[in-house]
N, C-alpha and C positions, 0 to 999 in steps of 0.2 A: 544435485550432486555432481554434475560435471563440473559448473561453474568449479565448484571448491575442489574437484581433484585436480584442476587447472595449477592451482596453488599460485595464484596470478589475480585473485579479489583481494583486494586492498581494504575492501570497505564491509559498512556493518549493515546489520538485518533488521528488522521494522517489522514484527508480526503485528497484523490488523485484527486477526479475531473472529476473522469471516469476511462475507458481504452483507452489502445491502439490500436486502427482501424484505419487502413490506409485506410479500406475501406469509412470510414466515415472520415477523415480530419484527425483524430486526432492521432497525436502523443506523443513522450515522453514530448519536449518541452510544450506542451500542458497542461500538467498535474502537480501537485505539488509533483513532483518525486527529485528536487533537494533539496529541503527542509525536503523530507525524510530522502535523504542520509544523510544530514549536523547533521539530530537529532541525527541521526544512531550511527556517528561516538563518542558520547559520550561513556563512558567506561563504565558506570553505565547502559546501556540498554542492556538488558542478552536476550531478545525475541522480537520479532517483528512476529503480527498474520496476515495475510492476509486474507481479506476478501473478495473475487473477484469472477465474475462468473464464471463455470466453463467451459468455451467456449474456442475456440483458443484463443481467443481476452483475457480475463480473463487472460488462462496460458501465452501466452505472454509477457504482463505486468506483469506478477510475474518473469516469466523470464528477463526480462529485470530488474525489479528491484533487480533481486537477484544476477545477473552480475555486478552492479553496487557498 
């Protein structure tokens, strides 16, 4: 919410769905992680902010996504 009472983000939002826990079910398939990539690959997006907890499970998923 700060971000956006900034009134100064230009850019759009990317909900994933969750993390990655294997301990809990979920995986990557699980997740709206292939939709990210696809946005990804546009030429015109210079950043991408991750906003994830910051547990294994959190890094994980950023690792995974940033492998991707």
């Amino acid at each position: 919410m700060a971000i956006e009472n900034t009134r100064q983000f230009r850019g759009v939002y990317h909900v994933l769905g969750g993390i990655i826990s294997l301990m809990d079910g979920t995986g990557p398939a699980d997740l709206n992680i292939e939709s990210l990539v696809n946005r990804t690959m546009d030429e015109s997006v210079e950043e991408v902010i991750m906003a994830l907890s910051s547990t294994m499970e959190g890094d994980t998923t950023n690792f995974y996504i940033y492998r991707r």
